[in-house]
gemmi code that builds the backbone of each chain (N, CA, C; Angstrom):
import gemmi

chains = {
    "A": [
        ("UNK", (95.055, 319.124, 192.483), (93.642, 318.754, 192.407), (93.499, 317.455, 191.618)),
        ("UNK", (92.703, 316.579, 192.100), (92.187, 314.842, 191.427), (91.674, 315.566, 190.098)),
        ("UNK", (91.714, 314.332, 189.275), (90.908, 314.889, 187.856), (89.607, 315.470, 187.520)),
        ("UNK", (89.141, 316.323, 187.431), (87.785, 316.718, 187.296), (86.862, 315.747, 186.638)),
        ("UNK", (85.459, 315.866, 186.867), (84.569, 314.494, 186.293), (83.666, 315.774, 185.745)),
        ("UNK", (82.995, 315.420, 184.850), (82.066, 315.700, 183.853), (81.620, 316.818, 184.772)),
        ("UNK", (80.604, 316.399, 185.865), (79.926, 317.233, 186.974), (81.062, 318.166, 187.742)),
        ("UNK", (81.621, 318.187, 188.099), (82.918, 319.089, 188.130), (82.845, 320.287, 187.061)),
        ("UNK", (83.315, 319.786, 185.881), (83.477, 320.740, 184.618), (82.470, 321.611, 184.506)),
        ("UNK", (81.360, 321.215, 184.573), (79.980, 321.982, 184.646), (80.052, 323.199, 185.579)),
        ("UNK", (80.089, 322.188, 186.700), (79.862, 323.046, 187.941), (80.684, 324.551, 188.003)),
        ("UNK", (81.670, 324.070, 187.582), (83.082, 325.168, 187.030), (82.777, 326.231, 186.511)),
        ("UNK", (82.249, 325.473, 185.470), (81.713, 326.430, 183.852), (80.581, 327.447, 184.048)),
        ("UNK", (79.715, 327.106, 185.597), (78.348, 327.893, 185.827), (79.075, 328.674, 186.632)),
        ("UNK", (79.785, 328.653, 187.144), (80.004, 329.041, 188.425), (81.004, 330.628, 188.514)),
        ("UNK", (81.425, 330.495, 187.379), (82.468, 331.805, 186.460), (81.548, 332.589, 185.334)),
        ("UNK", (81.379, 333.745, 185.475), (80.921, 334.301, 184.603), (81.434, 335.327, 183.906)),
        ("UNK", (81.950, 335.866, 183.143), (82.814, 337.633, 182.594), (81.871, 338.752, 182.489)),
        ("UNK", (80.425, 338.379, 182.169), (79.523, 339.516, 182.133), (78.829, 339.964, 183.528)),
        ("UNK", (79.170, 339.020, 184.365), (78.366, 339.035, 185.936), (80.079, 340.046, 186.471)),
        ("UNK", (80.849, 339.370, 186.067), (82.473, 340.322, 186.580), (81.999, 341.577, 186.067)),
        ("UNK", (82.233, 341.602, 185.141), (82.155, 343.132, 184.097), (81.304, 343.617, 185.055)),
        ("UNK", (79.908, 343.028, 185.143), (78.797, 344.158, 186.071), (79.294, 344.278, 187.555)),
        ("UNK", (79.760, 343.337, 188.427), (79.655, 343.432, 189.534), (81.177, 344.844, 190.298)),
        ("UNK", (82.172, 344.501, 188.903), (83.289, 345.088, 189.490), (83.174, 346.853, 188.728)),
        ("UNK", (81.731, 347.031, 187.870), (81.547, 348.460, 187.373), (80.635, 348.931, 188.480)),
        ("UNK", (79.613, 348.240, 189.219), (78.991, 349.249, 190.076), (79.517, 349.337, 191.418)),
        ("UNK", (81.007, 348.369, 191.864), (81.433, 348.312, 192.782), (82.883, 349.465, 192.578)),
        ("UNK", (82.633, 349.896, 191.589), (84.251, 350.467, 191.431), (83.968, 351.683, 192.349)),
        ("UNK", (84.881, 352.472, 192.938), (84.951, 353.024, 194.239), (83.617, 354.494, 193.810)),
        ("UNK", (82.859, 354.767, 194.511), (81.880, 356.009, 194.115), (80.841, 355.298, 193.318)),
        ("UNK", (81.086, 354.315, 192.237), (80.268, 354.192, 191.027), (78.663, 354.196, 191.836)),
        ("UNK", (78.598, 352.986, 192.405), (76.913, 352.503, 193.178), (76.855, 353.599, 193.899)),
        ("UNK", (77.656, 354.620, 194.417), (76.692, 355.155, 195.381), (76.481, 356.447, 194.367)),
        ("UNK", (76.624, 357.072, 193.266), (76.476, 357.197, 192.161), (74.549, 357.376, 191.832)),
        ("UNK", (75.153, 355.762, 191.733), (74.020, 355.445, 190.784), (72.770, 355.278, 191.686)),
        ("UNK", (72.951, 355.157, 192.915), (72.223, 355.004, 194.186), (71.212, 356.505, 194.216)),
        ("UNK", (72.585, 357.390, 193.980), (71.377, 358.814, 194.300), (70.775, 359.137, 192.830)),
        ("UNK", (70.843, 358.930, 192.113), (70.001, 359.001, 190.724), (68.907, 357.815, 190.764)),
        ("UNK", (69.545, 356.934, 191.132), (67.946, 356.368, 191.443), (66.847, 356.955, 192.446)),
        ("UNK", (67.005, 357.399, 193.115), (66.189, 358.356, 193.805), (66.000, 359.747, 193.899)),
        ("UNK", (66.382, 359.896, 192.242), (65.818, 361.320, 191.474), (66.963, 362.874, 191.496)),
        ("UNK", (67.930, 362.013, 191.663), (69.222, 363.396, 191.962), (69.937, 363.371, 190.670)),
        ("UNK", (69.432, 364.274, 189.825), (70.284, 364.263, 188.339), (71.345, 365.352, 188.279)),
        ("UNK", (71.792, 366.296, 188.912), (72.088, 367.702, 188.594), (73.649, 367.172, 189.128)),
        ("UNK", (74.654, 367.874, 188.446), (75.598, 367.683, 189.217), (75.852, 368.197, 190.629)),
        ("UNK", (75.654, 369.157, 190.610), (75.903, 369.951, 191.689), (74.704, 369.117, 192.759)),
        ("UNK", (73.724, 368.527, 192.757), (73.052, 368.051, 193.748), (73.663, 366.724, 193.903)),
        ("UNK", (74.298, 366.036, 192.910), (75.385, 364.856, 193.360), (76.068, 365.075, 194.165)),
        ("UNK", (76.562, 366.380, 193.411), (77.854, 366.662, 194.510), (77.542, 367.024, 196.012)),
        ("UNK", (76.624, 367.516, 196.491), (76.037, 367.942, 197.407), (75.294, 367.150, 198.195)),
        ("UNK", (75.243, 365.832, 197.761), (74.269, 364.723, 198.399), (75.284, 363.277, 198.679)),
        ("UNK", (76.023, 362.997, 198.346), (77.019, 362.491, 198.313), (78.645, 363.331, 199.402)),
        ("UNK", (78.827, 362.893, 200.205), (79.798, 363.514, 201.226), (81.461, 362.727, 200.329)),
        ("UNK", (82.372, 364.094, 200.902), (83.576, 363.344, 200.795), (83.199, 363.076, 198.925)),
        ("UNK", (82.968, 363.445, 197.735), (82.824, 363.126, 196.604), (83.331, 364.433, 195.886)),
        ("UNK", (84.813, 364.491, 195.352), (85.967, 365.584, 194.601), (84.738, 365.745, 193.543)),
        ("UNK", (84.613, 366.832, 193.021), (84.131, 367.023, 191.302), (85.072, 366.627, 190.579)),
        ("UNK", (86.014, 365.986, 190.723), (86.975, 365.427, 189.312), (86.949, 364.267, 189.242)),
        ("UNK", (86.349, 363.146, 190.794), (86.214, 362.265, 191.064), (84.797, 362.077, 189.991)),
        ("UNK", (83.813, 362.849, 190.722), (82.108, 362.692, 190.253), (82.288, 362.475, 188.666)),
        ("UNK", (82.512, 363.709, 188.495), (82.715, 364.013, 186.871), (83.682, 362.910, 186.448)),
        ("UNK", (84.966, 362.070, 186.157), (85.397, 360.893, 186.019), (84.306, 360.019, 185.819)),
        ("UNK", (83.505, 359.349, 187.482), (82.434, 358.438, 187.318), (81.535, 358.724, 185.956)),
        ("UNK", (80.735, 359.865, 186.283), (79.553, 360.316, 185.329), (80.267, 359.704, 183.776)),
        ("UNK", (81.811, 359.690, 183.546), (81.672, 359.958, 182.268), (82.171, 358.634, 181.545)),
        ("UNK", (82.236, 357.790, 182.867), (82.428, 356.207, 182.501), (81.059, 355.788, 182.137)),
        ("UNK", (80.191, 356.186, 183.184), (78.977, 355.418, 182.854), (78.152, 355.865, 181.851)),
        ("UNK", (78.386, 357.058, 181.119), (78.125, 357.374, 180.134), (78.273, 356.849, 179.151)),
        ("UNK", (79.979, 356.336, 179.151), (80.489, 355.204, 178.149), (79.980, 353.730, 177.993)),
        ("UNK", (79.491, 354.065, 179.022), (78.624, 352.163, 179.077), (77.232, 352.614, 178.756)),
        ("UNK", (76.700, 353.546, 178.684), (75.290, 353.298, 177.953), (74.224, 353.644, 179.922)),
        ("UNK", (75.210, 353.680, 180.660), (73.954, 353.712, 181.690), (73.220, 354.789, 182.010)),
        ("UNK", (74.082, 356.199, 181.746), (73.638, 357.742, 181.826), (73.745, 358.091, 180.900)),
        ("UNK", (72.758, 359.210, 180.205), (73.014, 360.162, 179.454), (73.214, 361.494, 179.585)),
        ("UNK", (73.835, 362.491, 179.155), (74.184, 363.867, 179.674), (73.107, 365.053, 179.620)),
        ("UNK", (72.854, 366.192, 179.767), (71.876, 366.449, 179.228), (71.760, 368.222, 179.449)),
        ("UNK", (72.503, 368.776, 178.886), (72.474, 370.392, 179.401), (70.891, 371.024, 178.684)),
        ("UNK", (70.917, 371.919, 180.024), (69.565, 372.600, 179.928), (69.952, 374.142, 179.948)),
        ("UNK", (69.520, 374.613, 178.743), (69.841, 375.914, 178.425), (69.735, 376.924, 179.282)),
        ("UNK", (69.980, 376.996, 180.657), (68.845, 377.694, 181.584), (69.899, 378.902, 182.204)),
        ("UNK", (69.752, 379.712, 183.258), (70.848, 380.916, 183.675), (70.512, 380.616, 184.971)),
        ("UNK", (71.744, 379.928, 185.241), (72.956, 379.786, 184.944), (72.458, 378.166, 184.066)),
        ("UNK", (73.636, 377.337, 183.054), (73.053, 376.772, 182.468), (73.221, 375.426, 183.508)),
        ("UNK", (72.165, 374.447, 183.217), (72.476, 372.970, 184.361), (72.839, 371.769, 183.404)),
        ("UNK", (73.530, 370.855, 184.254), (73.687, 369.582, 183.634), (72.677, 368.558, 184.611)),
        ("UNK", (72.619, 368.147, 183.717), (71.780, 366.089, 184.028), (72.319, 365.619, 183.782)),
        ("UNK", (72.449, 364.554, 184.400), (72.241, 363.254, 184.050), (71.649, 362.169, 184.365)),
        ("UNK", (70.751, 361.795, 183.298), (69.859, 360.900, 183.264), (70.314, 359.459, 183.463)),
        ("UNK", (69.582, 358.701, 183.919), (69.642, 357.398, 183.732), (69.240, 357.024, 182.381)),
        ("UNK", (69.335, 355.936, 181.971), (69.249, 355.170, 180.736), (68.019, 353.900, 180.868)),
        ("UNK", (67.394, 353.141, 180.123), (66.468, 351.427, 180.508), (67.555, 350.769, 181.002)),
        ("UNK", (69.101, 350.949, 180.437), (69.796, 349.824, 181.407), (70.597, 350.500, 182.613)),
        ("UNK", (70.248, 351.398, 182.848), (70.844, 352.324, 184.187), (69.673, 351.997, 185.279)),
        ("UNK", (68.672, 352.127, 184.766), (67.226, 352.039, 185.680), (66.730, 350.916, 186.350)),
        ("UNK", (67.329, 350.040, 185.110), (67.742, 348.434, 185.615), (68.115, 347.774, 186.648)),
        ("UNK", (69.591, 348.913, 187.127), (70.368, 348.332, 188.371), (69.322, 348.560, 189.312)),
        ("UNK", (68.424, 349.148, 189.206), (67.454, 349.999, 190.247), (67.035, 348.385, 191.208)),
        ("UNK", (67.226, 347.457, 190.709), (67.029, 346.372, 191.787), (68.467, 345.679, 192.519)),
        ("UNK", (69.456, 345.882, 191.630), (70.788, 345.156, 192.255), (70.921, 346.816, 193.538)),
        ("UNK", (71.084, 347.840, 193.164), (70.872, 348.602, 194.279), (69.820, 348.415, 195.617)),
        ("UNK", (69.166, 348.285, 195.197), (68.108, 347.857, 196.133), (68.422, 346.258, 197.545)),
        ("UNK", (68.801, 345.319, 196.416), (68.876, 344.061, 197.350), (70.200, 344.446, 197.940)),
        ("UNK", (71.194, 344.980, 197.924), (72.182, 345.701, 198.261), (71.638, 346.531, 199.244)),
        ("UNK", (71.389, 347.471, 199.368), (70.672, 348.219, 200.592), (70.515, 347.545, 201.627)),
        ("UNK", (69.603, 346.323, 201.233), (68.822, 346.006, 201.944), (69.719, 345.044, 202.854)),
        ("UNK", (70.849, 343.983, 202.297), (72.146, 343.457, 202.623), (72.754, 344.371, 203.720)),
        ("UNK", (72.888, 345.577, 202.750), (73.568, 346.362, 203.967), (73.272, 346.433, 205.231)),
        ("UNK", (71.869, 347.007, 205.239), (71.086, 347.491, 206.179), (70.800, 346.194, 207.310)),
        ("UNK", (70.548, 344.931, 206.699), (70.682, 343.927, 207.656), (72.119, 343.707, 208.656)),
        ("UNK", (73.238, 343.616, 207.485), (74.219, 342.302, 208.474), (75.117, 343.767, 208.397)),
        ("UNK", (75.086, 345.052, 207.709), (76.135, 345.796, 208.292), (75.615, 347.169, 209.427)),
        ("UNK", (74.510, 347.528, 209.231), (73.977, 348.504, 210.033), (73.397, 347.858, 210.883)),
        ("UNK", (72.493, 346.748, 211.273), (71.748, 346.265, 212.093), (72.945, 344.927, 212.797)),
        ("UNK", (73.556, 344.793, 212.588), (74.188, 343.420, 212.488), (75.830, 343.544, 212.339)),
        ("UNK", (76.191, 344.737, 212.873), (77.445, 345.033, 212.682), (79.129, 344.067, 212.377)),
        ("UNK", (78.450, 343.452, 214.084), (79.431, 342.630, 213.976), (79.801, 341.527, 213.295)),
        ("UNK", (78.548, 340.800, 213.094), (78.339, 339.513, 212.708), (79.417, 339.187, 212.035)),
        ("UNK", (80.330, 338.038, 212.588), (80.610, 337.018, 211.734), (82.384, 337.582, 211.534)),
        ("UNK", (82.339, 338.874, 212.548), (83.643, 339.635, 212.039), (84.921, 339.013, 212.856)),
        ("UNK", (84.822, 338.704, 214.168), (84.839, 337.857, 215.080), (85.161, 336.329, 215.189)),
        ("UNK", (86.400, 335.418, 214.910), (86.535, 333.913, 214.294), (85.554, 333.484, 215.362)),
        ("UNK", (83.824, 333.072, 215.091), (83.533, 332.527, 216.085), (83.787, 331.307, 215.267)),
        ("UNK", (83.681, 330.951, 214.394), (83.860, 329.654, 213.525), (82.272, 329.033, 213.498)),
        ("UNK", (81.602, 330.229, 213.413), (79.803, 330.039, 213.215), (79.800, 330.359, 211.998)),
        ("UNK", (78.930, 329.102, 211.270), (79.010, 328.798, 209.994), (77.380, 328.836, 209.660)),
    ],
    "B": [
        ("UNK", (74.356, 376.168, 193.449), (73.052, 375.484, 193.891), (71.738, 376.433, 194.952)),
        ("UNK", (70.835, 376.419, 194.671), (69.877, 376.840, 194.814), (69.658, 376.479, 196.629)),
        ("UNK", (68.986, 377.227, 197.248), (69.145, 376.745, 198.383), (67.838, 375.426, 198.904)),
        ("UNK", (68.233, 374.537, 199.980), (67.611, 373.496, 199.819), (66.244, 373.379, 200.395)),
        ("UNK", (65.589, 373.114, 200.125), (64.163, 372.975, 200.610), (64.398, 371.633, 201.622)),
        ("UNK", (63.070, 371.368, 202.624), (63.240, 370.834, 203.248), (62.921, 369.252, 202.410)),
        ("UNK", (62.172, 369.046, 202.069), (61.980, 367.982, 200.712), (63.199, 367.639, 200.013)),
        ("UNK", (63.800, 368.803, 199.498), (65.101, 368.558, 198.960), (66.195, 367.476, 200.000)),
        ("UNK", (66.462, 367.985, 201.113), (67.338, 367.668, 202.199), (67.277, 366.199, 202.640)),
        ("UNK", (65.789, 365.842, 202.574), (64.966, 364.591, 203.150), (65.491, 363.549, 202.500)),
        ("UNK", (65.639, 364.021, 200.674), (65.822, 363.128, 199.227), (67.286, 362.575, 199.676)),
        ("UNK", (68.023, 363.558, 200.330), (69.380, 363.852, 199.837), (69.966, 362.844, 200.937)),
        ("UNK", (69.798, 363.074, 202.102), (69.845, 361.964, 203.427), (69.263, 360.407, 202.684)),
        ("UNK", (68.505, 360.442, 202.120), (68.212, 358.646, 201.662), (68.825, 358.457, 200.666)),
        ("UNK", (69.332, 359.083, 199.656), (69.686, 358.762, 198.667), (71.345, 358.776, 199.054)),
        ("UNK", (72.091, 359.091, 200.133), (73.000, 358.482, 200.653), (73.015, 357.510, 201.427)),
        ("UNK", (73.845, 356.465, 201.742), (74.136, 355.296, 203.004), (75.193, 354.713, 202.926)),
        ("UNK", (75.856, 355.312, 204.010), (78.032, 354.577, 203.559), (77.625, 353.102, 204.433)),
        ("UNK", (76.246, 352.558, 204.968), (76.590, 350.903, 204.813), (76.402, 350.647, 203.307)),
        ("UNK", (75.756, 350.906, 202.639), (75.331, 350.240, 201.249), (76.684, 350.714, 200.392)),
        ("UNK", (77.436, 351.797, 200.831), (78.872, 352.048, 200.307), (79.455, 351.208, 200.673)),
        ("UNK", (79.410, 350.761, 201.690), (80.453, 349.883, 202.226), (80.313, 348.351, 201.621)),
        ("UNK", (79.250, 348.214, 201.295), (78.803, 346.668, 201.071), (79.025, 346.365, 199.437)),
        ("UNK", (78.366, 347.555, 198.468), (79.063, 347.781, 197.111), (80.202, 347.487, 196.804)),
        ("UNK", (81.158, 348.629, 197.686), (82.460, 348.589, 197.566), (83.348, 347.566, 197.539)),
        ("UNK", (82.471, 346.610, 198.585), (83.505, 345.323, 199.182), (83.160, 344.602, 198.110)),
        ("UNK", (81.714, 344.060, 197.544), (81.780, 343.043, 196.498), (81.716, 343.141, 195.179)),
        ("UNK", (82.073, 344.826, 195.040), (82.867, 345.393, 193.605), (84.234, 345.120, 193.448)),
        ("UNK", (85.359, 344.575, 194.535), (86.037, 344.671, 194.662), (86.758, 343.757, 193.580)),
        ("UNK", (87.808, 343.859, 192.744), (88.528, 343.133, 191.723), (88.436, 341.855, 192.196)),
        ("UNK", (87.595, 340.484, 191.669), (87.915, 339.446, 192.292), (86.845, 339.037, 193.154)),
        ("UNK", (86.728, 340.088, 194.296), (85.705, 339.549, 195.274), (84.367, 339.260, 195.243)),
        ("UNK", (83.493, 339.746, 193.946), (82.419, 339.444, 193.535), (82.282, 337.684, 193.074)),
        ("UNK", (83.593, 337.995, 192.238), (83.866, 336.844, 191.551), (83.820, 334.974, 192.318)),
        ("UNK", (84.575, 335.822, 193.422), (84.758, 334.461, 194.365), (83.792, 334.348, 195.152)),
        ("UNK", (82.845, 335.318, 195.608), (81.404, 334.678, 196.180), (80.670, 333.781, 195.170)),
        ("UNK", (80.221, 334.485, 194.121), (79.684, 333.410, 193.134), (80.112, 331.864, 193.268)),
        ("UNK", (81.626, 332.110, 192.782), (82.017, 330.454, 192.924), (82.013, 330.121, 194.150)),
        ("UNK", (81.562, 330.648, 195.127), (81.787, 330.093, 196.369), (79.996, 329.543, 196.737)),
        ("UNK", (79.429, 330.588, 196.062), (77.397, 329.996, 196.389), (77.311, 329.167, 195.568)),
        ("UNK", (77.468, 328.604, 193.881), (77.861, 327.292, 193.531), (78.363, 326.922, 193.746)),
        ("UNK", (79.143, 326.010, 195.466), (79.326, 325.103, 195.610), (81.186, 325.321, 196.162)),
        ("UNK", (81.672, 325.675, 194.756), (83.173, 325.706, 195.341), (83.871, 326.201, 195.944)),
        ("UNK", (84.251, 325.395, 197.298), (84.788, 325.689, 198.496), (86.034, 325.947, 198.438)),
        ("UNK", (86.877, 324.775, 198.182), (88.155, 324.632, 198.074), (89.259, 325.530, 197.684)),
        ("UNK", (90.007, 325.944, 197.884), (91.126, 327.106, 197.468), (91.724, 326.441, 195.393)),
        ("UNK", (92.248, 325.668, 195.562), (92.308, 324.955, 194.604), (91.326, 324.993, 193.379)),
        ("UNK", (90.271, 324.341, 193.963), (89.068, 324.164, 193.248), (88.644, 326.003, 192.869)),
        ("UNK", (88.682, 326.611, 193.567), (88.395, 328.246, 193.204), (89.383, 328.706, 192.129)),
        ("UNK", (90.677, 328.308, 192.527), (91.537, 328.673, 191.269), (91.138, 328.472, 190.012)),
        ("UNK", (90.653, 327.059, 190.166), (90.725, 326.150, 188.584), (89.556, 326.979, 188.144)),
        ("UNK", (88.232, 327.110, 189.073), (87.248, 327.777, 188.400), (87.174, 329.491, 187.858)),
        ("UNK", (88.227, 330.295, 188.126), (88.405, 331.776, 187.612), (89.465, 332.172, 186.984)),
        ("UNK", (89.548, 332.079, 185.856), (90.381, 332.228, 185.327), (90.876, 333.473, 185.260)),
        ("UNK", (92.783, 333.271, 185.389), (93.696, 334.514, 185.557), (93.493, 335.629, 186.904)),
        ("UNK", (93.620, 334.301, 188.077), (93.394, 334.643, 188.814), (94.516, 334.203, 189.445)),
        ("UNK", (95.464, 334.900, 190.455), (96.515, 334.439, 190.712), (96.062, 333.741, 192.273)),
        ("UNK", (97.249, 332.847, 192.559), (97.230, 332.396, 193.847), (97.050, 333.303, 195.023)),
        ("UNK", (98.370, 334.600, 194.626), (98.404, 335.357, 195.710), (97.254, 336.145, 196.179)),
        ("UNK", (96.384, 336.789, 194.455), (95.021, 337.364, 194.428), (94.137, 336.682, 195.617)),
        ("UNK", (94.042, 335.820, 194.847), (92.855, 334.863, 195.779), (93.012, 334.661, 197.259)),
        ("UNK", (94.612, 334.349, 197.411), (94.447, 334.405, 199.393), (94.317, 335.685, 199.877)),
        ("UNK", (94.308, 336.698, 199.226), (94.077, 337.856, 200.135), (93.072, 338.345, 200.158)),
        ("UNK", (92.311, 338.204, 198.852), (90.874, 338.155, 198.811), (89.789, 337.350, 200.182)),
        ("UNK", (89.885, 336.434, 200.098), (90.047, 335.242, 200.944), (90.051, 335.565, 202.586)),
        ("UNK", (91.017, 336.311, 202.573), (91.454, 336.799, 204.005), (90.667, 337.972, 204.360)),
        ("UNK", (90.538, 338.598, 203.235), (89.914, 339.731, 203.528), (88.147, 339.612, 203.746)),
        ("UNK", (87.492, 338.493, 202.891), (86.400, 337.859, 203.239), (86.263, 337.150, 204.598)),
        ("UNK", (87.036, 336.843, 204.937), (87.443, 336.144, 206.305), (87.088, 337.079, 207.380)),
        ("UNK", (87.790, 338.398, 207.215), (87.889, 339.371, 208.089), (86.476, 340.328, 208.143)),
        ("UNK", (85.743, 339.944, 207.007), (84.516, 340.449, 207.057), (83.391, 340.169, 207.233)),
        ("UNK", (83.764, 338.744, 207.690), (82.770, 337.855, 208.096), (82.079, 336.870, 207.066)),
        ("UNK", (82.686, 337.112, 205.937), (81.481, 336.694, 205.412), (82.159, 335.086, 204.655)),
        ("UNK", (83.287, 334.723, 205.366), (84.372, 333.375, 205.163), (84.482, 332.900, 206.097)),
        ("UNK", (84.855, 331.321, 206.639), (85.413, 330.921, 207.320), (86.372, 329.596, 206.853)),
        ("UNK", (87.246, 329.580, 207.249), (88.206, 328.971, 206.786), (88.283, 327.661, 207.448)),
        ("UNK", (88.528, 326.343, 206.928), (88.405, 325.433, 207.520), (89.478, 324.698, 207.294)),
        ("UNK", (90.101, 323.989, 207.807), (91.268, 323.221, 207.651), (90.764, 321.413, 207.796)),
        ("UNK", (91.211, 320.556, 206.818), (90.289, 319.306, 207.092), (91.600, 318.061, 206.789)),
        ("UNK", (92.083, 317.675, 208.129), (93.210, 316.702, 207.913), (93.424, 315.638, 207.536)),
        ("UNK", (93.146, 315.853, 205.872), (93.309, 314.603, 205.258), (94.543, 314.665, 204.224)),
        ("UNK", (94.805, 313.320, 203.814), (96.668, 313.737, 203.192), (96.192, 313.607, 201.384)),
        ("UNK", (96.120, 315.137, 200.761), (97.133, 316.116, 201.644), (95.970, 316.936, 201.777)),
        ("UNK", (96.921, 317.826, 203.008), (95.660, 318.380, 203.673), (94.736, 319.619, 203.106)),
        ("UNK", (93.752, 319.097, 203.209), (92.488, 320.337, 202.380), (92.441, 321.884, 202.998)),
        ("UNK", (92.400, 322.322, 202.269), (91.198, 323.940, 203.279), (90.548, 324.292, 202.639)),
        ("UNK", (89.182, 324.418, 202.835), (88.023, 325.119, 202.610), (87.669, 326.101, 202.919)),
        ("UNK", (86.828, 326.886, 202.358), (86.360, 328.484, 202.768), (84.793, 328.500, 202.742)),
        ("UNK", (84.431, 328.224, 204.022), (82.529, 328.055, 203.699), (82.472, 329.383, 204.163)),
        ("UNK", (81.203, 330.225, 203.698), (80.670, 331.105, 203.495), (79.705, 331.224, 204.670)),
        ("UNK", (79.984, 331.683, 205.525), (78.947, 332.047, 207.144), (77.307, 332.217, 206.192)),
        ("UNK", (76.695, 332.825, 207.576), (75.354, 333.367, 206.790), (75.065, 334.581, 206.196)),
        ("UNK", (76.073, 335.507, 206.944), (76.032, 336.830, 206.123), (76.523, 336.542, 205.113)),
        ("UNK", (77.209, 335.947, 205.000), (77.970, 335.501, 203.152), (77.139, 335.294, 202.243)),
        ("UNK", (76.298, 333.712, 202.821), (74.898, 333.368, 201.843), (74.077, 333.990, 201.361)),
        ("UNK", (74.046, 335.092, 202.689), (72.883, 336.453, 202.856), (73.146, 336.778, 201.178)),
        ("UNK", (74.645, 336.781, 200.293), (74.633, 337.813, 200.007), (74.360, 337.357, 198.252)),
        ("UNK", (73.471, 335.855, 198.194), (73.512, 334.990, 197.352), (72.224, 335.955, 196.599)),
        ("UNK", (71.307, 336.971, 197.208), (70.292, 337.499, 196.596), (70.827, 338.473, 195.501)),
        ("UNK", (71.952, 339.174, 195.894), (72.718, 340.639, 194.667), (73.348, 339.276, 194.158)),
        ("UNK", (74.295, 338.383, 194.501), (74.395, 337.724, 193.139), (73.957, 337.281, 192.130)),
        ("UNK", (73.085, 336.999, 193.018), (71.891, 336.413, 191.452), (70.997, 337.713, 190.259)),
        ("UNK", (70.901, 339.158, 191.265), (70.375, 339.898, 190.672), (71.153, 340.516, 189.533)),
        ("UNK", (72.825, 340.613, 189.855), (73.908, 340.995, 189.555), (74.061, 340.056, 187.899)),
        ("UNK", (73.862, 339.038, 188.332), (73.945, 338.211, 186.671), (72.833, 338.102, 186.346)),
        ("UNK", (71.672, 338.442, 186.717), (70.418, 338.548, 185.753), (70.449, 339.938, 184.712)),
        ("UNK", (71.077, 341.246, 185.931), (71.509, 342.432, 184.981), (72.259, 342.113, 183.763)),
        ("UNK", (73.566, 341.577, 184.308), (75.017, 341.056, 183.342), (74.131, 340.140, 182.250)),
        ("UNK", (72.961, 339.192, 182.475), (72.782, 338.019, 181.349), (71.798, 339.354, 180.363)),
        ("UNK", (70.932, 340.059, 180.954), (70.182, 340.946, 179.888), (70.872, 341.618, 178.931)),
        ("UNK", (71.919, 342.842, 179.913), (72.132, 344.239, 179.368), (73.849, 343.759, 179.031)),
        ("UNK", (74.237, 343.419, 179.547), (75.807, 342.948, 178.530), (75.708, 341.692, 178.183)),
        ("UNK", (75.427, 340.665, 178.268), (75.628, 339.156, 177.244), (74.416, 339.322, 175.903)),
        ("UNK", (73.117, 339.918, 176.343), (72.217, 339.524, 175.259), (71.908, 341.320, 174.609)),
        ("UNK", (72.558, 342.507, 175.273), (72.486, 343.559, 174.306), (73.775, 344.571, 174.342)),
        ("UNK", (74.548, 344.039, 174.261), (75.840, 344.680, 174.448), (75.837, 346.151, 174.152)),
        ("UNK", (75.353, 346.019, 173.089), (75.428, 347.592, 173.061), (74.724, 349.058, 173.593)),
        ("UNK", (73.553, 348.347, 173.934), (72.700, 348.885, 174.959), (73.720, 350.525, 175.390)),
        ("UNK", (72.890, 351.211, 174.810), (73.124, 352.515, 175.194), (74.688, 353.133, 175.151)),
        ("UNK", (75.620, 352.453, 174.530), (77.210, 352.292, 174.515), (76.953, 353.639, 173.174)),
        ("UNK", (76.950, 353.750, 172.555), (76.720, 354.997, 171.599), (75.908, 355.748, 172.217)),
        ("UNK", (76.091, 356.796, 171.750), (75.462, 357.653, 171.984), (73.745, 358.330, 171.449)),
        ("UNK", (73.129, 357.006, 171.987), (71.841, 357.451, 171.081), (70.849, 358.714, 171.331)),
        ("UNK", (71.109, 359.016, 172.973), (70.334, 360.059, 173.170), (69.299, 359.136, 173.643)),
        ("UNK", (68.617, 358.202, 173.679), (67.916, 357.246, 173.994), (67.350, 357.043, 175.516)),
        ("UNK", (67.013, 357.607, 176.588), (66.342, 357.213, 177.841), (65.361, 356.892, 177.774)),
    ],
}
model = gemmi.Model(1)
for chain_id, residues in chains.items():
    chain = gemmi.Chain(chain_id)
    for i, (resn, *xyz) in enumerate(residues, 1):
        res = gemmi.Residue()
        res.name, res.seqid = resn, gemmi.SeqId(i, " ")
        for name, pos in zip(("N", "CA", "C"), xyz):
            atom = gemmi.Atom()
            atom.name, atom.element = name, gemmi.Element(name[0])
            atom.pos, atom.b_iso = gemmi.Position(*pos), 0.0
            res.add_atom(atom)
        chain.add_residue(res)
    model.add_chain(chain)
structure = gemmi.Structure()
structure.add_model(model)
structure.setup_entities()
């Protein structure tokens, strides 16, 4: 590579982030978003995770739940009840993703459900 | 689990979607978040992508690369000048996907750069 110029260096420097990594590769880690997908739309119980979510081990679920716990995004929450239940809650910064889920959906729903193929194909359409 | 009401069932069908799994997954992927970013500011170049992510290996990046390729959301360009360039422009489903990036580091600039600790203890706090 020629020597970088001032505008270069910049461009570089915006263009890399560790806290945009950190976030993008925690709600992408395998299960995590779709996770956090059904708690955003009111599924706290384990057993209704587990049950709403296909193909999802309870050692798998339970693993996830207890990462994101460690990050501050869920909290746990047993309810004294017979038989007794678990929650888990979302958190202000769990509730948060509630829009990176969303424009995601909506990504999906365009160029992979509506739009399957697009682009999969070398048309060399740019 | 309790048996499901029809309300229940309705929740449970939306609050799943293996496209939005699928689309998570791919730009959670170690790296692959990473290199769209540098790729919607601007940097095309294989080279130029290196210099901008740090501890990122060569081999990482071409398979990454390839695998963006294969998903449409890359195209690879070859430009014969000495010595010879290749570029990776980003189709439109790619660009498409410039909206979760940006939402993705608005999360990352709030809840990990400006409150790190955000819910990381255990405050009990929702």
């Amino acid at each position: 590579m020629d020597t970088l110029s001032k505008h270069d260096l910049q461009q570089f420097e915006e263009a890399f982030c560790p806290y945009y990594q950190q976030a993008v590769e925690l709600i992408g880690r395998k299960w995590t978003g779709v996770i956090l997908r059904a708690q955003l739309h009111g599924i706290l119980r384990f057993s209704e995770l587990k049950a709403a979510i296909p193909a999802l081990s309870d050692r798998m679920l339970s693993e996830r739940l207890k990462e994101l716990e460690a990050e501050g995004l869920v909290v746990r929450r047993v309810i004294p009840d017979t038989p007794v239940r678990v929650e888990y809650l979302l958190t202000a910064k769990g509730r948060a993703l509630g829009a990176v889920v969303e424009v995601i959906s909506s990504w999906a729903d365009q160029w992979l459900k509506h739009t399957p193929g697009a682009g999969r194909a070398a048309t060399g359409e740019v």
